[in-house]
N, C-alpha and C positions, 0 to 999 in steps of 0.2 A: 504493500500500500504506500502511496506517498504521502511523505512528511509534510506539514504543512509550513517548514523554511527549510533553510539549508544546511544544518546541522547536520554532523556526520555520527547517525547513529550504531553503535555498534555491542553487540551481544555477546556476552560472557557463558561459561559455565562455571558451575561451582563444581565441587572437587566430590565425587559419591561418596555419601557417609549415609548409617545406619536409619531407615524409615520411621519417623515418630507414630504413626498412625498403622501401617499392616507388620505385626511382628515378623521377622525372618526376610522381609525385602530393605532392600535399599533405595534413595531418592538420591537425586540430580535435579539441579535448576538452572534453566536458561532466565537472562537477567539482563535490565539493561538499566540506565539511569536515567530519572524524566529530568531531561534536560534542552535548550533550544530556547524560543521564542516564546512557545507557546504548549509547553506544559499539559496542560489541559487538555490540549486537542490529541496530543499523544498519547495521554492515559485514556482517554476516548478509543482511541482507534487502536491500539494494544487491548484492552478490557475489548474489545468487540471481538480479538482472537483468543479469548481466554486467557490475559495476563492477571496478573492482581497488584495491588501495591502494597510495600510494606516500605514506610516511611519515601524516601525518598527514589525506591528503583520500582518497577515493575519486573515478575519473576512467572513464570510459569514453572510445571513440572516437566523435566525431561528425562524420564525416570527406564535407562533399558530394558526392555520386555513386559511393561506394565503401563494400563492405562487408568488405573484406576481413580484416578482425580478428576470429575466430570465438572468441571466451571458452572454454575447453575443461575439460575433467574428467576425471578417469579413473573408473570404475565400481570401486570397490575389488575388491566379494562378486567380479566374474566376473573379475577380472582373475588370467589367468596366464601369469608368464614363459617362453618361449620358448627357445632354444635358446642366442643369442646373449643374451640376460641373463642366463642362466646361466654362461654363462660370464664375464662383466662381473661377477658377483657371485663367483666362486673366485678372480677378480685380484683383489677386493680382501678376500679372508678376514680378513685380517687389520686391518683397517681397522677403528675403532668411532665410533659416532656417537653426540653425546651434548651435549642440549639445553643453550644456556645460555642468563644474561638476556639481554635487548636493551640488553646495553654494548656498546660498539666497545672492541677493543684494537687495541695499534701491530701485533701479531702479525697478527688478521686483516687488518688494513689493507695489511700488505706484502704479503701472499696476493692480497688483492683488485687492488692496484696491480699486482702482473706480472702478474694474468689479464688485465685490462683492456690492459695494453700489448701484452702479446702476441696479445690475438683481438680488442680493441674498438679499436683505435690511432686512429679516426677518429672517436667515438663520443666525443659529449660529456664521458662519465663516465669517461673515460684522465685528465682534467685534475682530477679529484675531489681535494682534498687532504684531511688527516686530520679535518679538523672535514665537509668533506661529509659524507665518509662515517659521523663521528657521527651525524650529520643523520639520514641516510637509516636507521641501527641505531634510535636510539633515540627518534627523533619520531613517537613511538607512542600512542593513545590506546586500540589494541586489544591481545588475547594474544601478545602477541609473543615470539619468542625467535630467538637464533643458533644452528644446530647446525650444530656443529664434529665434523669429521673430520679422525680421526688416524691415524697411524700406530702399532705396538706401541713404539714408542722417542720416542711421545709429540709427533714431526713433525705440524704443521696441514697435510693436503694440499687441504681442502674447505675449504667453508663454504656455509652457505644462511640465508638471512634468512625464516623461517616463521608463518604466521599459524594460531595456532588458533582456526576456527571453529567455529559449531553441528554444523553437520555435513561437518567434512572440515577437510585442514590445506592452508593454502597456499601456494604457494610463490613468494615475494616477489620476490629475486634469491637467484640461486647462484651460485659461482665455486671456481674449483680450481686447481692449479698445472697452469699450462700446459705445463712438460716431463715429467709424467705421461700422456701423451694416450694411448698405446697401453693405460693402465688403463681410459678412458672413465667417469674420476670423475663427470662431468654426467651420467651415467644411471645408476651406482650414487646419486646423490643424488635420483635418484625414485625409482630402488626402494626405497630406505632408507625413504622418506615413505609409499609405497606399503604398504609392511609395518608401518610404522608406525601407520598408520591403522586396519588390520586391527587390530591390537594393541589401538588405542584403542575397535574398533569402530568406526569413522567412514565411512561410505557412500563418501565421496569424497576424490580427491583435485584440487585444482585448479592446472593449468598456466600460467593466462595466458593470451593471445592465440596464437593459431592463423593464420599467417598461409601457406596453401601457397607460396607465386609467392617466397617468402622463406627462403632456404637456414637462416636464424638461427634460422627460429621454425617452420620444415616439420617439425623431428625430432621433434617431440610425438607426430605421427600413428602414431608408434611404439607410443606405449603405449594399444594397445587393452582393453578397451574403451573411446574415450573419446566423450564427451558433447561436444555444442556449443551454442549459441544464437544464433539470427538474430532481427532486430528483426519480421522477417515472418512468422516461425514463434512460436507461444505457447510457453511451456518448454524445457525440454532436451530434444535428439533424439541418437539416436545419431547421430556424425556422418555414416556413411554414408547416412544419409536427407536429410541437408541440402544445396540446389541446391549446387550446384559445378561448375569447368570455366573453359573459358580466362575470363581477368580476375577469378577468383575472387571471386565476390558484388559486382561490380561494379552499380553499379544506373543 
């Protein structure tokens, strides 16, 4: 696709190390840096081949013999909640959400710290200290912002890190207090996005990888409609059209 100046953009890989998500595989990632004139339009048109961003580059999986990270979306126009988001949305009535810049505070960082301890305790980013996780808020070259969920007494229960795109918002990382779990604040924070988008008008909303064989990253296929892309199929399909089955897109 062409760039939208003249910038000479160029793709890295990172070096195979052990897979956090399927035991006994290994991942690789193609990567590049948003950089150029116009930022924005880059992670546009990269996120449309299934890139994602973390902090300042945009990375895909290039992972030998395995395809198992399916970039996923939701359909906004068709998307409706179901029985069980409904009710996920009257637990938290009272909750509001409401965008802010891509600062870090110690507030969400202590949020993010117990989420991490208590669902990620083996996962790299349990070790994250306050300047990481600056890092990862504000090493930003695209729209970025935090949306913070609170309570009516002004309590942080959420948080999600959001990228607004061309067309759709996406969602970076989220985290929430982990002794709220019987609320199911990580899917009132996609329907949040979800409605939100509607609001904006924006087609889509984007999840991130899709990984079935993976308890962490299976619950997306929740929110239907949602979109996918494989490197052997041209564009987005709905994902029930795309191969699947034991070893999920193994190749």
């Amino acid at each position: 696709m062409k760039v939208p100046d003249k910038t000479v953009h160029r793709f890295f890989a990172t070096p195979t190390a052990p897979c956090p998500y399927l035991p006994g595989r290994t991942e690789r990632k193609l990567f590049t840096p948003l950089v150029g004139t116009d930022p924005n339009r880059l992670h546009d048109v990269l996120s449309a081949s299934g890139f994602r961003r973390s902090q300042s580059i945009v990375y895909k999986p290039a992972c030998e013999g395995c395809r198992a990270c399916i970039p996923v979306r939701v359909r906004v126009a068709d998307f409706v909640p179901h029985r069980s988001f409904r009710r996920v949305e009257r637990l938290n009535a009272e909750v509001t959400a409401t965008p802010q810049p891509a600062l870090a505070t110690t507030e969400q960082y202590a949020l993010f710290r117990s989420y991490q301890r208590s669902r990620h305790a083996d996962s790299g980013m349990a070790g994250m200290d306050f300047g990481d996780y600056q890092d990862m808020v504000e090493d930003t070259t695209v729209n970025t912002a935090v949306v913070e969920f609170r309570e009516m007494n002004g309590r942080l229960v959420a948080g999600c890190l959001t990228d607004r795109m061309g067309d759709g918002l996406s969602l970076c990382y989220s985290f929430f207090d982990p002794d709220e779990a019987h609320r199911s604040l990580g899917t009132q924070i996609v329907l949040w996005h979800i409605a939100e988008a509607r609001r904006q008008r924006l087609p889509y909303v984007y999840l991130g990888y899709w990984i079935a064989e993976s308890p962490k990253m299976s619950y997306k296929v929740r929110f239907q409609p949602l979109e996918g892309i494989v490197m052997a199929i041209q564009g987005w399909r709905d994902l029930s059209e795309l191969p699947s089955g034991p070893g999920c897109h193994s190749t």
